[in-house]
Backbone bond lengths (Angstrom), bond angles and torsions (degrees), N, CA, C in turn:
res aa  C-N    CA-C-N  psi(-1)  N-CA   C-N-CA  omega(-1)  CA-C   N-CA-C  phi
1 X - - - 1.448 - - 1.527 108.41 -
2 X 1.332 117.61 114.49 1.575 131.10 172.58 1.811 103.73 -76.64
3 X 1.331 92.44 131.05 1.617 116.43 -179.52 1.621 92.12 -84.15
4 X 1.837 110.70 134.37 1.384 102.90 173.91 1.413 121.88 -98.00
5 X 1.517 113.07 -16.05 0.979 140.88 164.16 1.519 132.55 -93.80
6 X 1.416 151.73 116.75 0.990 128.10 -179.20 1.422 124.94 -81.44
7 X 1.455 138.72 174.40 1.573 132.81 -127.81 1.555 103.02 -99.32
8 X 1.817 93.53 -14.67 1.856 84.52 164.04 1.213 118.37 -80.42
9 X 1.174 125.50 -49.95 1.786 113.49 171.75 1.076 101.37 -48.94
10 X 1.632 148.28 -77.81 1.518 119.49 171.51 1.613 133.98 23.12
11 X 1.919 88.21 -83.97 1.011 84.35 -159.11 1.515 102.97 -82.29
12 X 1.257 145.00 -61.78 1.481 150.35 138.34 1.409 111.61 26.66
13 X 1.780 129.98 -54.57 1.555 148.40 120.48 1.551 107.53 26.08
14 X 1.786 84.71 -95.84 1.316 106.05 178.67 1.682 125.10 -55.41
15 X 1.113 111.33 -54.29 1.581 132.59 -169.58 2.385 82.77 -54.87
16 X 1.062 116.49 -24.53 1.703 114.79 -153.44 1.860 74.25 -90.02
17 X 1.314 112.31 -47.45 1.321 105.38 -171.21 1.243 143.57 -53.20
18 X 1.725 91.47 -28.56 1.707 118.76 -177.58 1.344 102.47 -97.91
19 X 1.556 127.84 -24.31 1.193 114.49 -177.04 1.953 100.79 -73.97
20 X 1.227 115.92 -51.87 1.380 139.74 177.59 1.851 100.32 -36.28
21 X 1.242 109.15 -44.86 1.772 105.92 173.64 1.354 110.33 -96.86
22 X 1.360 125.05 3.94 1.334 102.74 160.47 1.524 113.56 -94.83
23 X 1.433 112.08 -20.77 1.503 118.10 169.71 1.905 122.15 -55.31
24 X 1.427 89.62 -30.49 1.753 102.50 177.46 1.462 98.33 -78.15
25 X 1.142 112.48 -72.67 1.547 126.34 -167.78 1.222 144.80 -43.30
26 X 1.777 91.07 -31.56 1.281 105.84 165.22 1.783 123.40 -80.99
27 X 1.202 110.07 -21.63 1.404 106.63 176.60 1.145 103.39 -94.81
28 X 1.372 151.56 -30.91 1.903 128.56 122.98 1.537 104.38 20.77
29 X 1.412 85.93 -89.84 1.712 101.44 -142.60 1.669 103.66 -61.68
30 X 2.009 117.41 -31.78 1.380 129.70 168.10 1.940 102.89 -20.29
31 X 1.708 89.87 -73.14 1.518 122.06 -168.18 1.674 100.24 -50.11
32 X 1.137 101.27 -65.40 1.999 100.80 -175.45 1.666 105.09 -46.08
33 X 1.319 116.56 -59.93 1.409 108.58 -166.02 1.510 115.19 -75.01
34 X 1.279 112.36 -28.48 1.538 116.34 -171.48 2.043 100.80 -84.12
35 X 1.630 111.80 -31.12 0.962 100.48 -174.30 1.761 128.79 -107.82
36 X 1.006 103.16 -35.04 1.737 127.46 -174.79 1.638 87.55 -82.91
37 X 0.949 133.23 -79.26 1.706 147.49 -140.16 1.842 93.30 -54.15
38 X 1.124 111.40 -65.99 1.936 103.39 175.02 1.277 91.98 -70.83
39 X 1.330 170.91 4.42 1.250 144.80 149.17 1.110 105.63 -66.70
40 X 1.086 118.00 -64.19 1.424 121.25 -153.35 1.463 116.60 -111.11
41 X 1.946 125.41 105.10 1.478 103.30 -150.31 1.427 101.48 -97.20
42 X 1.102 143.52 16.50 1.619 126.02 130.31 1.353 147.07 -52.63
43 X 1.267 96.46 -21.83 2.033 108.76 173.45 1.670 98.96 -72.82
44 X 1.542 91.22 149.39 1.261 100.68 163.40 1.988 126.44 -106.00
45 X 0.648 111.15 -170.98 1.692 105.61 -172.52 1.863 95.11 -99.82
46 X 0.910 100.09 156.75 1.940 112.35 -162.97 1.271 114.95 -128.70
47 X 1.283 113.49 120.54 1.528 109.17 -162.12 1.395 109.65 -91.59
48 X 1.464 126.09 175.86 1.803 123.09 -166.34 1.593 87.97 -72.35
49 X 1.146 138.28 -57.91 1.347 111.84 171.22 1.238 153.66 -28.30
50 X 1.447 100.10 -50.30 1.722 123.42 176.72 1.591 104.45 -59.99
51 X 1.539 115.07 -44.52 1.335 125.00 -167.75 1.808 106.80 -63.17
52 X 1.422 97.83 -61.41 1.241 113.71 -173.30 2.159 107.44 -54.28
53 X 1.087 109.58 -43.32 1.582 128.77 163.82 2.024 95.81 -44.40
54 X 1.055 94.94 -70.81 1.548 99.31 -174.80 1.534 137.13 -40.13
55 X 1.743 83.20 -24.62 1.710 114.17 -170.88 1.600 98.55 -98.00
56 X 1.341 117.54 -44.10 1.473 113.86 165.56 1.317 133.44 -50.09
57 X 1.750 111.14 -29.75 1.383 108.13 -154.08 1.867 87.16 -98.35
58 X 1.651 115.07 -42.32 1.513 106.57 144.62 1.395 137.22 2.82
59 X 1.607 95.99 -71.83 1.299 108.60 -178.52 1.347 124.03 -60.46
60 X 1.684 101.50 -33.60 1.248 101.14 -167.11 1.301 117.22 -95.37
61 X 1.282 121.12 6.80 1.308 147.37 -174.26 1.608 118.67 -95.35
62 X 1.778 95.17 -20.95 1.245 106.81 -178.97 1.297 113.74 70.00
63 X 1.496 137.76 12.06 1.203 142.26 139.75 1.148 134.63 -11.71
64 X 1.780 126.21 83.26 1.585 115.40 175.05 1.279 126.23 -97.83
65 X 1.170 132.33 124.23 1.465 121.83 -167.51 1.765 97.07 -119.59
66 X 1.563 83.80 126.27 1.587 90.76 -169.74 1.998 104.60 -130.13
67 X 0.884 126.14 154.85 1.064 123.38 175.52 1.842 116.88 -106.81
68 X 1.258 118.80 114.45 1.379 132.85 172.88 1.623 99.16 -40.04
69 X 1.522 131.93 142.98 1.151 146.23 131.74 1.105 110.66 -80.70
């Protein structure tokens, strides 16, 4: 099996991917704790993990969240 890419774009790829979901994810989690959490006193506060987890399982779920005009 011929590689079409070599293993630095690879990895470089990935590293664009994880930086790219922590850029989403983290302003997520900003919004949940700064906004929902004193509203609402059953939520709990959500760590950059949990968020970023949340956005994965999303993804893989094929989850689109779109807003009606």
């Amino acid at each position: 099996m011929k590689l079409t890419h070599d293993p630095s774009f690879i990895v470089m790829y990935i590293l664009m991917q994880v930086a790219l979901q922590f850029a989403v994810s983290y302003p997520i989690m900003l919004l949940w704790n700064g906004c929902l959490v004193p509203a609402v006193e059953v939520l709990t506060e959500l760590s950059w993990l949990q968020t970023f987890g949340i956005l994965v399982m999303l993804g893989l779920f094929n989850v689109k969240i779109t807003v009606e005009k």
